[in-house]
DODO-324312 format. One record per residue (C-alpha): residue number from 1; z, x, y. Coordinates in Angstrom, 3 decimals. Example, Ala and Ser with C-alpha at 12.3 -4.5 7.8 and 13.67 -1.06 7.14 Angstrom:
REM residues 2
{rec 1,{7.800,12.300,-4.500}},
{rec 2,{7.140,13.670,-1.060}},
***
This chain:
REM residues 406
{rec 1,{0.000,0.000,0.000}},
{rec 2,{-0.608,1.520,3.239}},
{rec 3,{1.997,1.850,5.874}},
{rec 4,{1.419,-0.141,9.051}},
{rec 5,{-2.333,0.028,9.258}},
{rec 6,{-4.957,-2.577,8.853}},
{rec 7,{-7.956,-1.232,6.980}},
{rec 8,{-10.231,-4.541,8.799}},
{rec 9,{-9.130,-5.553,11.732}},
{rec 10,{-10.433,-8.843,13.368}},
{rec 11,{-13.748,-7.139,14.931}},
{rec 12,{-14.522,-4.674,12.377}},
{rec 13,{-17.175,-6.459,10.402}},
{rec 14,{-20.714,-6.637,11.780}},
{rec 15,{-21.195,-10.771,10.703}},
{rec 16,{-22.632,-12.423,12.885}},
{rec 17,{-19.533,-14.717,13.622}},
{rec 18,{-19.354,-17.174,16.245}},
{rec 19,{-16.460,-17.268,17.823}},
{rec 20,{-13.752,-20.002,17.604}},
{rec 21,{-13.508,-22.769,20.443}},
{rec 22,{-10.313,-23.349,22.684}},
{rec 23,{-9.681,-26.457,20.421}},
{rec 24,{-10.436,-24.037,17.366}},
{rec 25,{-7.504,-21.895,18.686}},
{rec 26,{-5.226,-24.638,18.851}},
{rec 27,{-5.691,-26.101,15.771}},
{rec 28,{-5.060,-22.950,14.222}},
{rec 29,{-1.904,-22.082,16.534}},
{rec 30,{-0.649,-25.633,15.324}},
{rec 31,{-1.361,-24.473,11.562}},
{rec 32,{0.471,-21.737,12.544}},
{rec 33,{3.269,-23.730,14.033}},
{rec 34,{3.632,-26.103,10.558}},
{rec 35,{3.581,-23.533,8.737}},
{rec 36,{6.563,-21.564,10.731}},
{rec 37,{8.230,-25.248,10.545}},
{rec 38,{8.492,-24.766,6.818}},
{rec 39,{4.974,-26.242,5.502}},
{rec 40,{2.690,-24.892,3.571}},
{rec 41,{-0.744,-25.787,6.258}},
{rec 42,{-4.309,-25.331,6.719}},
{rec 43,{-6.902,-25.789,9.400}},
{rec 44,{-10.342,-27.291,9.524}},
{rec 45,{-10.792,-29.079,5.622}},
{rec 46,{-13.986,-29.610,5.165}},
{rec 47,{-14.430,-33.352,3.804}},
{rec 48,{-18.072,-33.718,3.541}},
{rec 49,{-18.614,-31.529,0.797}},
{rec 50,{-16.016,-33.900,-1.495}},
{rec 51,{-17.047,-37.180,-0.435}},
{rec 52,{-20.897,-36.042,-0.908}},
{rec 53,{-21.748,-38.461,1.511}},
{rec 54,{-22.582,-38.026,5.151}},
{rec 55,{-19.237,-39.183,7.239}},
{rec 56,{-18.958,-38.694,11.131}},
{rec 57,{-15.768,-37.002,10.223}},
{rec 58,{-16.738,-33.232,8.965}},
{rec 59,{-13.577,-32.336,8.552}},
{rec 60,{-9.338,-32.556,8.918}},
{rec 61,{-8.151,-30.695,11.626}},
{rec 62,{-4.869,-29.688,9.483}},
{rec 63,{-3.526,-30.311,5.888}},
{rec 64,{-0.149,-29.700,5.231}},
{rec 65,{2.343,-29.933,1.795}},
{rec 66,{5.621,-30.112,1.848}},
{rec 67,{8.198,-30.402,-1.612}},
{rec 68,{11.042,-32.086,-2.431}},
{rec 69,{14.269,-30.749,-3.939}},
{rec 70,{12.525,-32.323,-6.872}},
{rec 71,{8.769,-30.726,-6.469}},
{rec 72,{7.456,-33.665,-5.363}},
{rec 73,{5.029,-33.657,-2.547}},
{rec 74,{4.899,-35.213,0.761}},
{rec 75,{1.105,-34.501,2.512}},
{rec 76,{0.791,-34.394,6.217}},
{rec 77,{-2.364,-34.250,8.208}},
{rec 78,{-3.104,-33.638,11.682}},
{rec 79,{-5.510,-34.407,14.663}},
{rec 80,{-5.743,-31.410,17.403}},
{rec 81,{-7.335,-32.360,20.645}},
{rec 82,{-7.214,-29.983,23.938}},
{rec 83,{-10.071,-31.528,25.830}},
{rec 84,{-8.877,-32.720,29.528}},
{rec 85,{-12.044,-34.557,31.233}},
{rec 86,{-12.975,-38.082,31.635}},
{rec 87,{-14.937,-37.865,28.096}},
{rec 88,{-11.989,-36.591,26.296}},
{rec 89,{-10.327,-38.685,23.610}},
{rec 90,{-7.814,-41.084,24.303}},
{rec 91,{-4.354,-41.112,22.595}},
{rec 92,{-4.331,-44.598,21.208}},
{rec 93,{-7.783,-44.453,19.714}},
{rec 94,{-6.883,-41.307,18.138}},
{rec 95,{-3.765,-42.872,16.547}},
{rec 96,{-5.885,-45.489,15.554}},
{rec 97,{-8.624,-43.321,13.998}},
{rec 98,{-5.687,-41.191,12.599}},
{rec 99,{-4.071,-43.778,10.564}},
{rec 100,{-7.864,-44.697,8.876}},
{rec 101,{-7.863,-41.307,7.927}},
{rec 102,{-4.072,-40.743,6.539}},
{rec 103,{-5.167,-43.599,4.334}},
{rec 104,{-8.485,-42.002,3.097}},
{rec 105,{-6.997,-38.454,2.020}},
{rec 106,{-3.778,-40.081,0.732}},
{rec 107,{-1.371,-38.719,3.273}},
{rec 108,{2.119,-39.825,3.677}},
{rec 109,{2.448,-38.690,7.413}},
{rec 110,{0.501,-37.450,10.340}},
{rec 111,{0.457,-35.909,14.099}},
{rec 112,{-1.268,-35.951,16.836}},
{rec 113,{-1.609,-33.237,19.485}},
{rec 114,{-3.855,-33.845,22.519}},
{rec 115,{-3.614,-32.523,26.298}},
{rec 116,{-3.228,-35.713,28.162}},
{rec 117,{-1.630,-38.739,28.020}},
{rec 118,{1.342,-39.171,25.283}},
{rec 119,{3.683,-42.087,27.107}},
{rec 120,{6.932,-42.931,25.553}},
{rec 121,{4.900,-46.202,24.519}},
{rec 122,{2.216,-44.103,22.685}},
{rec 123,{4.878,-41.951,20.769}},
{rec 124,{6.461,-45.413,19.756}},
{rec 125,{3.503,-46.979,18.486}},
{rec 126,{2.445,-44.157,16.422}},
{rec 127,{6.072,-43.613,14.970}},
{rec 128,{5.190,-47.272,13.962}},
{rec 129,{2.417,-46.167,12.576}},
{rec 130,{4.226,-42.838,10.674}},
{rec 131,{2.109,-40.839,13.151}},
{rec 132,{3.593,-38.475,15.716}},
{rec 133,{2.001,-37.871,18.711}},
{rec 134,{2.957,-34.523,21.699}},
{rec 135,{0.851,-33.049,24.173}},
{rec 136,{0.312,-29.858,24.804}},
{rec 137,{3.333,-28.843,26.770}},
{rec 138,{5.148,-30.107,23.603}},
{rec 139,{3.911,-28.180,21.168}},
{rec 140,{4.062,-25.093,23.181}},
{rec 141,{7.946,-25.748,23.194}},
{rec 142,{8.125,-25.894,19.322}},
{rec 143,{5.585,-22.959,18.722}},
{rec 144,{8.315,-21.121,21.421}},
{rec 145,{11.178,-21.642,19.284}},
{rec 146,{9.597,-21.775,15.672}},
{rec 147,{7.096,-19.333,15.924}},
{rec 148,{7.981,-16.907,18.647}},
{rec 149,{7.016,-13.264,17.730}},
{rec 150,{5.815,-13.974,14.079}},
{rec 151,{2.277,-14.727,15.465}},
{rec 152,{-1.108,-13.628,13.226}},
{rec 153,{0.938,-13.194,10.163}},
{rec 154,{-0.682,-13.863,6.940}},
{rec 155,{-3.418,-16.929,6.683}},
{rec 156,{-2.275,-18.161,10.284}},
{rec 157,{-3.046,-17.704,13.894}},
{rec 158,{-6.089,-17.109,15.954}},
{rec 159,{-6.388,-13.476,14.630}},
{rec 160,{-6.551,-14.931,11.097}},
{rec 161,{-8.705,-17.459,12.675}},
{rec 162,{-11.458,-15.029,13.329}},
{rec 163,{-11.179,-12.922,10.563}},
{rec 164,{-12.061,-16.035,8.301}},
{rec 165,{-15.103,-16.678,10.358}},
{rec 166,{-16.222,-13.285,9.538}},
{rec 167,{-15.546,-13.940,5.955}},
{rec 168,{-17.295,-16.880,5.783}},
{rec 169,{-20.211,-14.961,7.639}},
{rec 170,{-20.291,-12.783,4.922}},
{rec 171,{-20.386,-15.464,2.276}},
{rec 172,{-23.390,-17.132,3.673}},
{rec 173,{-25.146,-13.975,2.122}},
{rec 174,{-24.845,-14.620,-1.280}},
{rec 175,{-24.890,-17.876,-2.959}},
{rec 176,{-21.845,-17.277,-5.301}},
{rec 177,{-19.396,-16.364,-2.576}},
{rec 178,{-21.007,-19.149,-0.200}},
{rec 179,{-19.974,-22.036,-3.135}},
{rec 180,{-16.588,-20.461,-3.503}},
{rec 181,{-15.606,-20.239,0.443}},
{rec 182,{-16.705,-23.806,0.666}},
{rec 183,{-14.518,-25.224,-2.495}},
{rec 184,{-11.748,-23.016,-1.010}},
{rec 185,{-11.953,-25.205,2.285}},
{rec 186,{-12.583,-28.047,0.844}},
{rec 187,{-13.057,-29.441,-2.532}},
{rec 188,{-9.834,-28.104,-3.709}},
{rec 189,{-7.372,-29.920,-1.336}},
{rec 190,{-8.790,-33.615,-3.291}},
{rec 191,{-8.330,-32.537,-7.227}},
{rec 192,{-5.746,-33.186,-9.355}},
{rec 193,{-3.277,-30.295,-9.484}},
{rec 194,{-4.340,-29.633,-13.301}},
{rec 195,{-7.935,-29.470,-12.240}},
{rec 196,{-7.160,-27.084,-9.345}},
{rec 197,{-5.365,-24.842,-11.774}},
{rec 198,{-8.708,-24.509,-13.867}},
{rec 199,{-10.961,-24.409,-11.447}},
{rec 200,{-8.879,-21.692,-9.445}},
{rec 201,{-8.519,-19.420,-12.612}},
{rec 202,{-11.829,-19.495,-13.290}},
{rec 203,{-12.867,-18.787,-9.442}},
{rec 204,{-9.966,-15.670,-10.211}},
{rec 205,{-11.633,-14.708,-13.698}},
{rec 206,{-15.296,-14.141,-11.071}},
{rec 207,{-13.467,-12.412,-8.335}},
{rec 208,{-11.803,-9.708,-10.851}},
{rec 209,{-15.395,-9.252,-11.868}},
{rec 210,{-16.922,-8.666,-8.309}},
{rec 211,{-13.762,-6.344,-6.918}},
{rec 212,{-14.968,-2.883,-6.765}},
{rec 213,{-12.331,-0.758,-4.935}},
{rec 214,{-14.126,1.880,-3.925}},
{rec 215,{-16.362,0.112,-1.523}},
{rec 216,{-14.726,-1.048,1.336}},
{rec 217,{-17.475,-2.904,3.303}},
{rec 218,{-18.059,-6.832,4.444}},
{rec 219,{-18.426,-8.118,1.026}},
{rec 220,{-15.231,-6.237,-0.241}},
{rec 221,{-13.220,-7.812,2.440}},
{rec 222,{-14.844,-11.115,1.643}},
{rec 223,{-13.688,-10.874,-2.342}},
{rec 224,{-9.955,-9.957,-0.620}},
{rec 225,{-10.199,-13.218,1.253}},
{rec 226,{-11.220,-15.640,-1.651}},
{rec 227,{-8.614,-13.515,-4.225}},
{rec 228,{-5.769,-14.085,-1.574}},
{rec 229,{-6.838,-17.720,-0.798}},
{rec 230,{-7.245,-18.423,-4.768}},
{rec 231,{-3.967,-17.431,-5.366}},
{rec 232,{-2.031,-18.744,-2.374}},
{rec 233,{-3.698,-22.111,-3.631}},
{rec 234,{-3.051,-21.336,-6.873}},
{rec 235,{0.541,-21.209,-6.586}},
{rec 236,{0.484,-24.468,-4.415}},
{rec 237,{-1.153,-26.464,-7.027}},
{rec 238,{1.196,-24.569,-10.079}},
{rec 239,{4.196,-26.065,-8.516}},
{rec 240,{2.532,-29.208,-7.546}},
{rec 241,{2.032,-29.778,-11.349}},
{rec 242,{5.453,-28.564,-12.355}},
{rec 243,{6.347,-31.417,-9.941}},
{rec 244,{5.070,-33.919,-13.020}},
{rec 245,{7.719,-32.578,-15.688}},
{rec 246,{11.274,-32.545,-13.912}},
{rec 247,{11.511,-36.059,-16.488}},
{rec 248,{10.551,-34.740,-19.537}},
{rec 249,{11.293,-32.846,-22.659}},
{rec 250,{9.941,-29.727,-23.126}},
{rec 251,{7.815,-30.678,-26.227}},
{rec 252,{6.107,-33.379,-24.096}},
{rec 253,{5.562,-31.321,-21.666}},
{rec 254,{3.864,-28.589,-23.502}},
{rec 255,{1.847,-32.085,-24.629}},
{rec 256,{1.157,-33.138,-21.584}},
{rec 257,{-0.406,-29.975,-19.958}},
{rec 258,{-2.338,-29.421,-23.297}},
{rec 259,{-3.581,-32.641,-22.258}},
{rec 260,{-4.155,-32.573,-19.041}},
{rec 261,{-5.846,-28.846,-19.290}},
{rec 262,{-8.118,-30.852,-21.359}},
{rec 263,{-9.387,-33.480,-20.189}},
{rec 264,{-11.054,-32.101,-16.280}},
{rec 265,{-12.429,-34.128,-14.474}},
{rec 266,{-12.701,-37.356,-17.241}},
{rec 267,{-8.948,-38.729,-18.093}},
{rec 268,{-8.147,-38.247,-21.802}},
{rec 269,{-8.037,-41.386,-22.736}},
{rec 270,{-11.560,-42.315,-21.695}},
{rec 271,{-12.858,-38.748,-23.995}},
{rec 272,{-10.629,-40.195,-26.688}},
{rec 273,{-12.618,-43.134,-26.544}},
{rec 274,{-15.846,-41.553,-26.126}},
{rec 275,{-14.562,-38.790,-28.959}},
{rec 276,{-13.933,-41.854,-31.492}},
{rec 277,{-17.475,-43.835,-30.842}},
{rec 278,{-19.100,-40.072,-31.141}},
{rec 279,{-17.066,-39.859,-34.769}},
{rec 280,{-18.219,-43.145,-36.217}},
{rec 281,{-21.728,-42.343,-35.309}},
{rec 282,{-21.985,-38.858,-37.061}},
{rec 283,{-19.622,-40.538,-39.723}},
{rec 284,{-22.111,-42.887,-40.247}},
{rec 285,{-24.905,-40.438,-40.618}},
{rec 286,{-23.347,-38.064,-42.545}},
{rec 287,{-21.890,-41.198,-45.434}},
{rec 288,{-25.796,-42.045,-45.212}},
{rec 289,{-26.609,-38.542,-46.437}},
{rec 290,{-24.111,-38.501,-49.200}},
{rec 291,{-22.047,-35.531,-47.116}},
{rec 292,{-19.011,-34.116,-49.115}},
{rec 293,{-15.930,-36.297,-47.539}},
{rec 294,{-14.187,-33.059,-46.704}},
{rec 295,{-16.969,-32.254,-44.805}},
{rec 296,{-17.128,-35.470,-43.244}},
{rec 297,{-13.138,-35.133,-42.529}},
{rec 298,{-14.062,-31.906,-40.921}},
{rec 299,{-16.285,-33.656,-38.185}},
{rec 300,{-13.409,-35.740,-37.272}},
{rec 301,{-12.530,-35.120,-33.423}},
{rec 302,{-15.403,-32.584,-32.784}},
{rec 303,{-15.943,-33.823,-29.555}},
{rec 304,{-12.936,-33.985,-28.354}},
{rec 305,{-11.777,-31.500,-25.725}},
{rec 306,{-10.042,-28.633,-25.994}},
{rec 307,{-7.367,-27.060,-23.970}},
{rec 308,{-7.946,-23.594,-22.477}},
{rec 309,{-6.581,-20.641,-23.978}},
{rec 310,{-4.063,-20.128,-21.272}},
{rec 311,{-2.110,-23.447,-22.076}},
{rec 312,{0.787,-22.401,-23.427}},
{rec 313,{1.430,-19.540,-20.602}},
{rec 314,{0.892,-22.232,-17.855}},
{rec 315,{3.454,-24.941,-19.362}},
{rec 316,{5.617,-22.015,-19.834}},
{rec 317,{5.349,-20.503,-16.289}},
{rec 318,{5.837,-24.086,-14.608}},
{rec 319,{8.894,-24.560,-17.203}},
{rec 320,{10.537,-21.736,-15.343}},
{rec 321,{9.188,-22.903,-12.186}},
{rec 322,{11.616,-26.170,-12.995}},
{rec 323,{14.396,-24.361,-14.019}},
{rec 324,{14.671,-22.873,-10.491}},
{rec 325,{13.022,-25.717,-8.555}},
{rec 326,{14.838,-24.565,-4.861}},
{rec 327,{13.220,-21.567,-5.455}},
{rec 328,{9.973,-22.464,-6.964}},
{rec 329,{9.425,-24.748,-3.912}},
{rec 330,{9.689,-22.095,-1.429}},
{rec 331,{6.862,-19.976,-3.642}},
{rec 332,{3.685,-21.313,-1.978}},
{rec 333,{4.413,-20.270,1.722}},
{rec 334,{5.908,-17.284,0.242}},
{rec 335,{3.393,-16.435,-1.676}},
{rec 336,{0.826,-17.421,0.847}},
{rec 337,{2.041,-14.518,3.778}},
{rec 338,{2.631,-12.291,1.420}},
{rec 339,{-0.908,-11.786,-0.119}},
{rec 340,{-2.670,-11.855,3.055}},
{rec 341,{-0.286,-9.361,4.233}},
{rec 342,{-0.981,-7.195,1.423}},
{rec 343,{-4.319,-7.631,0.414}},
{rec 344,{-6.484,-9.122,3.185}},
{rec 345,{-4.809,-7.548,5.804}},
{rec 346,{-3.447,-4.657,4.158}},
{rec 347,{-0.619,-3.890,6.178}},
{rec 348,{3.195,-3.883,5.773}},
{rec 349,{5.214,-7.427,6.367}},
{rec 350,{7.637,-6.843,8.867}},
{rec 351,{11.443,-7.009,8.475}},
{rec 352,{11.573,-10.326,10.592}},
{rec 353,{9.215,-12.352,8.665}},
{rec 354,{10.518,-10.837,5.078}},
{rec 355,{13.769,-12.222,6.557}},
{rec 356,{12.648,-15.785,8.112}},
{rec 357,{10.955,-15.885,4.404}},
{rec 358,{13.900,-14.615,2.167}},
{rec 359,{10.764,-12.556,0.613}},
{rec 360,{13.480,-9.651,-0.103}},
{rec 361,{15.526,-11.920,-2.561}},
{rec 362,{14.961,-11.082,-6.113}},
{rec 363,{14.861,-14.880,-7.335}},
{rec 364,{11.560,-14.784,-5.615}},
{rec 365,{10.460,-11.679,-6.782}},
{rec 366,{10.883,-12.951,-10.145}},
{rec 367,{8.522,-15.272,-10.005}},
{rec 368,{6.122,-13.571,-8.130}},
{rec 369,{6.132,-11.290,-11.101}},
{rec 370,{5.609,-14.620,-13.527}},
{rec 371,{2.777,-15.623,-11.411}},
{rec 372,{1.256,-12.172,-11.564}},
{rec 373,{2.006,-11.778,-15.246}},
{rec 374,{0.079,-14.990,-15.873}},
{rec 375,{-2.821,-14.161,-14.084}},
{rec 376,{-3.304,-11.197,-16.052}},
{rec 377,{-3.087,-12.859,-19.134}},
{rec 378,{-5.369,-14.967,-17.632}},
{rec 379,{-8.222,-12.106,-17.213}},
{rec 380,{-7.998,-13.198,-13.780}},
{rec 381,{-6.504,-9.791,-11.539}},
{rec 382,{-7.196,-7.169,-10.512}},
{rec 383,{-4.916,-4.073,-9.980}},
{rec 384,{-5.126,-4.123,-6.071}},
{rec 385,{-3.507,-7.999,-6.372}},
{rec 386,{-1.188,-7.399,-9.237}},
{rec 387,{0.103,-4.590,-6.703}},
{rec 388,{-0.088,-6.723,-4.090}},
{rec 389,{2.082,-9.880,-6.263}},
{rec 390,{4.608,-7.039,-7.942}},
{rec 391,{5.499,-4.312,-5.170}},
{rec 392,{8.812,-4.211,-3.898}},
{rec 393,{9.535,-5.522,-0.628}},
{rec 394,{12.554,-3.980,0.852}},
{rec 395,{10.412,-0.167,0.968}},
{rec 396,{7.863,-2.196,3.353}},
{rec 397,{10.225,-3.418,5.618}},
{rec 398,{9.666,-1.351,9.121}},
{rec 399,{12.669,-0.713,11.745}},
{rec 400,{11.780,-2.945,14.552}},
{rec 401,{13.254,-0.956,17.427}},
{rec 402,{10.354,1.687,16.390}},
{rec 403,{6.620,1.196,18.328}},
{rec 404,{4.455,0.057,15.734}},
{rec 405,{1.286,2.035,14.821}},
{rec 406,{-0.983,-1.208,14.395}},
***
């Protein structure tokens, strides 16, 4: 790891970025903001590529998860508008239009931040609405006290803003990384934890193929981004699904992720359906050719899914996930500054944020190392991340009252 220097820095690639707008900025300094508050956030969703349809909404400004004592998650989304002239938007209609939305992408809450106009009778309405609405002037009060110094950290802030533009610059030159940037900010925020998991792994098992560590150029620092984005989502959607066994025994559980590891994007029950009309047809056939009945036995279930071969490691890893749930909640944000830190960045956390984050505490560690230990199992690492997962934190953490060399 190297020691306070950042081998890409926001302008070093040549891509032909274009440069984020003021209301760019502040979506991503509200992101930033959320995410400081004790979400884990994201800016700028992309919803056209799920719903496959065209929509006059592209995207969600912000995306937010939050988890329960219990793992189970609360989604927030948010609506970010700085414009001041007569054309801007108007508070009320955004409420209005915010609410539609909440509804579509199956959020429980939302906010509102716009420059002009939040009235005491605006804030009420949307509260009746489970919408909060603030203007500028009252976000820059919470991003004060929440956020203060720890700005550009990690995935967040208008640094981290424009280094993702440059990234997905990059990607636009090759088909493979262009389809995996896009599913990163988009598709993957409306699938079912379970089908996150797989699709994420396998997304993993392509990156570990396409690292190459001795070139450090535009298309190396794209593979960092998708690698730490993959993962940070990764562990998101791990603890989302351990949210789904906190009732059950452990042999249904190991059932139920067999199951649901299965199945993709067609529920079991409708393949076990489909499985059983497939096995009377070639049982049919086969009694019409005089086929041994072992043979025929042999046939039975054919069609039928399997799970991956990583089944049993997943229901184990989220089984230890619920047998520390306080800390297993905390994992996605932690895991999230950490490996952009570390392996986008590359760069040393600083003692403030390893504090705010209680990265230092060796219940965490722990399953950092579970999380990298499964992904290697997995065929889906590389030795740069496993470093990045496994290295100690407290040898990173730099004295603040000495000048930094960033």
């Amino acid at each position: 790891m190297q020691s306070g220097t950042r081998a890409h820095s926001a302008g070093s690639t040549k891509s032909a970025a274009k440069a984020p707008t003021t209301g760019e900025q502040l979506e991503a300094r509200v992101s930033q903001l959320w995410f400081w508050e004790g979400f884990y956030s994201r800016h700028g969703v992309n919803l056209q590529r799920h719903y496959k349809e065209p929509l006059t909404i592209t995207d969600v400004d912000l995306f937010a998860y939050d988890f329960s004592p219990q793992l189970a998650v609360t989604k927030y989304i948010g609506e970010v508008k700085s414009g001041t002239g007569k054309s801007a938007a108007k508070p009320l209609d955004r409420i209005v239009w915010l609410r539609g939305l909440r509804e579509l992408v199956g959020a429980d809450s939302a906010e509102l931040t716009i420059a002009t106009g939040v009235t005491d009778r605006i804030r009420a309405l949307g509260r009746s609405l489970d919408i909060s609405a603030q203007n500028i002037a009252d976000f820059e009060r919470r991003e004060a006290d929440a956020v203060g110094s720890l700005t550009d950290l990690g995935s967040h802030g208008v640094s981290s803003l424009v280094l993702e533009r440059q990234v997905k610059s990059s990607c636009r030159q090759q088909t493979d990384l262009e389809r995996s940037f896009w599913f990163l900010r988009g598709e993957i925020f409306f699938l079912d934890p379970f089908l996150a998991i797989k699709q994420l792994i396998e997304l993993l098992r392509r990156i570990t193929q396409l690292w190459t560590p001795r070139i450090q150029d535009e298309e190396a620092l794209a593979v960092r981004w998708l690698a730490a984005e993959s993962v940070s989502l990764l562990t998101l959607n791990l603890v989302a699904a351990t949210g789904t066994s906190l009732t059950l025994s452990r042999e249904n559980w190991q059932s139920l992720v067999s199951e649901r590891l299965a199945e993709g994007s067609v529920p079991m029950h409708q393949m076990r359906k489909i499985s059983d009309s497939i096995d009377k047809f070639v049982g049919g056939i086969l009694a019409a050719a005089k086929v041994a009945p072992d043979i025929r036995t042999e046939t039975i279930g054919a069609f039928l899914p399997e799970p991956p071969d990583y089944a049993d490691s997943l229901a184990e890893l989220c089984w230890r996930f619920k047998s520390d749930a306080p800390v297993a909640r905390a994992l996605p944000r932690q895991m999230d500054l950490l490996i952009f830190e570390r392996l986008v960045h590359q760069r040393n956390l600083s003692g403030p944020a390893v504090t705010r984050m209680g990265l230092d505490r060796e219940s965490s560690a722990r399953m950092r190392r579970l999380v990298a230990a499964f992904l290697r199992g997995c065929d889906a690492s590389f030795e740069e991340l496993e470093k990045a997962l496994t290295e100690p934190i407290k040898a990173e953490i730099k004295d603040p009252s000495k000048k930094s060399d960033q």
